[in-house]
Short mmCIF file of the C-alpha atoms (twelve columns), coordinates in Angstrom:
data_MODEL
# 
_entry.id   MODEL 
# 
loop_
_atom_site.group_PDB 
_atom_site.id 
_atom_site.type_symbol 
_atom_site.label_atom_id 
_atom_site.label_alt_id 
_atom_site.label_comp_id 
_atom_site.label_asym_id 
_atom_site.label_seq_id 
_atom_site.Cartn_x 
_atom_site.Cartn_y 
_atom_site.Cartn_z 
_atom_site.pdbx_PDB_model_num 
ATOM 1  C CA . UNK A 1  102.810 87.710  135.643 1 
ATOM 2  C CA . UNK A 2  103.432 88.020  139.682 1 
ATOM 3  C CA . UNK A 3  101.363 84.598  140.036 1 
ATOM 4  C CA . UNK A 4  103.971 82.997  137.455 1 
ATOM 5  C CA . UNK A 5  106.802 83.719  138.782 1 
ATOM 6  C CA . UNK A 6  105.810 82.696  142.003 1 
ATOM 7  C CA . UNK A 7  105.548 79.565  140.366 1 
ATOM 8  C CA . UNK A 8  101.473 79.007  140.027 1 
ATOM 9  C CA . UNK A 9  100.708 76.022  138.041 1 
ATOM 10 C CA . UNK A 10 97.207  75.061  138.838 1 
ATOM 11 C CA . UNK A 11 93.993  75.469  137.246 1 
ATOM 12 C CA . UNK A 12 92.461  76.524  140.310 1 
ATOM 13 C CA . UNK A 13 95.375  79.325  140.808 1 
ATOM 14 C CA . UNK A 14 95.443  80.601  137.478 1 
ATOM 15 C CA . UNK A 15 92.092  80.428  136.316 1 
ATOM 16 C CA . UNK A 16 90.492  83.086  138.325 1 
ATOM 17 C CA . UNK A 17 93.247  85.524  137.949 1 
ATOM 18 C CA . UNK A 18 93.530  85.264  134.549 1 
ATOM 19 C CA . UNK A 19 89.726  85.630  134.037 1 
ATOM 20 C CA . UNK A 20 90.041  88.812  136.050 1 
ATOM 21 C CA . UNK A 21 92.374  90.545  133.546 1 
ATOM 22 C CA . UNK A 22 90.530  89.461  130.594 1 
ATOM 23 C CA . UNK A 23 87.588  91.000  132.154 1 
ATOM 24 C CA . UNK A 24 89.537  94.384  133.210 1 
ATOM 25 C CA . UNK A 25 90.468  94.173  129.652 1 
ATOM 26 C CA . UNK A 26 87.133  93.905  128.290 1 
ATOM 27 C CA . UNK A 27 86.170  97.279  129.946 1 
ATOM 28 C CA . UNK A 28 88.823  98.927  129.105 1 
ATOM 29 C CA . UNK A 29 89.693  98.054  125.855 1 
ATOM 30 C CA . UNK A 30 87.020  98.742  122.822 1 
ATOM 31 C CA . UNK A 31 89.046  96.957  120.572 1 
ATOM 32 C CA . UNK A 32 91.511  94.234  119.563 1 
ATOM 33 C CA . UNK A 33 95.191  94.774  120.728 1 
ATOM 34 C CA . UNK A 34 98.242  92.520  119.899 1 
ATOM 35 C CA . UNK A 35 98.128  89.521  122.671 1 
ATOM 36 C CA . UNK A 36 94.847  89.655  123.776 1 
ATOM 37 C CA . UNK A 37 94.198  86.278  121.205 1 
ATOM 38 C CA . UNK A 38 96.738  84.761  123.329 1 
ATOM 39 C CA . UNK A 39 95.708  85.683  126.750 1 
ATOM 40 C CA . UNK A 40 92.327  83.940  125.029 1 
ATOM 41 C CA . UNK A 41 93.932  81.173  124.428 1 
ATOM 42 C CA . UNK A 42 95.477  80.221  127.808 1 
ATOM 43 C CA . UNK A 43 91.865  80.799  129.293 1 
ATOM 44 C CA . UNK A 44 90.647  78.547  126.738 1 
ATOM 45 C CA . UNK A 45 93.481  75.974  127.487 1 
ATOM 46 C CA . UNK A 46 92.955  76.721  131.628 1 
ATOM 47 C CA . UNK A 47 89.571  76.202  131.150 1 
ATOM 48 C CA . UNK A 48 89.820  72.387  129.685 1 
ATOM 49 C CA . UNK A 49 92.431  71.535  132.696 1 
ATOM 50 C CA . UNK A 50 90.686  69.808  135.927 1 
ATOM 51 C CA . UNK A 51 90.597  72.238  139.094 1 
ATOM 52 C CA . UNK A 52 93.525  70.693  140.815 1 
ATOM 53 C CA . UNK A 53 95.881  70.071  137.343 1 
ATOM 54 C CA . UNK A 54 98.884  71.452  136.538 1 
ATOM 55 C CA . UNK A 55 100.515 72.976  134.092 1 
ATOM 56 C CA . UNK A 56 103.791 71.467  132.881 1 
ATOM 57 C CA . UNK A 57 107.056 73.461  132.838 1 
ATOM 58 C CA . UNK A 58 107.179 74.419  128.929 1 
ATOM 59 C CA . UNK A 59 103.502 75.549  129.048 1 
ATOM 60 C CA . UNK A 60 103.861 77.829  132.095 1 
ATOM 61 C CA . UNK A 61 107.424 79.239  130.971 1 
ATOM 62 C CA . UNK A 62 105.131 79.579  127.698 1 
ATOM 63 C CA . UNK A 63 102.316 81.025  129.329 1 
ATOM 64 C CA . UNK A 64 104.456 83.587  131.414 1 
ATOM 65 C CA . UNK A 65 106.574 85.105  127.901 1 
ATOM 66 C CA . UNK A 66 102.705 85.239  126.367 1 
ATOM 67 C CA . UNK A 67 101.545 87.407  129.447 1 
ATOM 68 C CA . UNK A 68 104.387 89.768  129.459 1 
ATOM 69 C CA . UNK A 69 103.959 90.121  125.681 1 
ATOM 70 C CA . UNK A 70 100.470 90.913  125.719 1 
ATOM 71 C CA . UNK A 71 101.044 93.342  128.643 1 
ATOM 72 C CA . UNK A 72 103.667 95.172  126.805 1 
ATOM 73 C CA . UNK A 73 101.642 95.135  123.719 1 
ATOM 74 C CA . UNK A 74 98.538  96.522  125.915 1 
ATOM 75 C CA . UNK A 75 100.257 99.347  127.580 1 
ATOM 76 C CA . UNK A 76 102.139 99.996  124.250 1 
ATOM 77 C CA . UNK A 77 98.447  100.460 122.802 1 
ATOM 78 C CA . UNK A 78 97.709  103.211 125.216 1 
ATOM 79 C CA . UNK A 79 100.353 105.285 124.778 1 
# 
């Protein structure tokens, strides 16, 4: 979310972070929460983008609301 609102666009920005969580995520979580399709499905759509691309305006706006959904939706699974 941080990397977002600082305005990240790129593949090459993105990419790793994102993979990061969904690996944190992985460990952590035995089983399916609300979000984590989505947080699937910007690491599918980061992964078809060339290193140096960037996202357009709608997507990352997009891509930022999806994040802070699945977060809440994560934590909200915890409790």
């Amino acid at each position: 979310m941080d990397a977002l609102s600082l305005e990240y666009k790129a593949k090459d920005q993105l990419h790793p972070l994102l993979s990061d969580v969904m690996a944190s995520l992985n460990k952590v979580s035995s089983g399916d929460f609300e979000g984590r399709g989505t947080l699937v499905h910007w690491l599918i759509k980061l992964n078809s983008m060339k290193a140096t691309e960037e996202m357009d305006p709608e997507d990352a706006r997009q891509m930022a609301f999806d994040v802070e959904n699945a977060y809440n939706a994560f934590y909200n699974n915890l409790k």
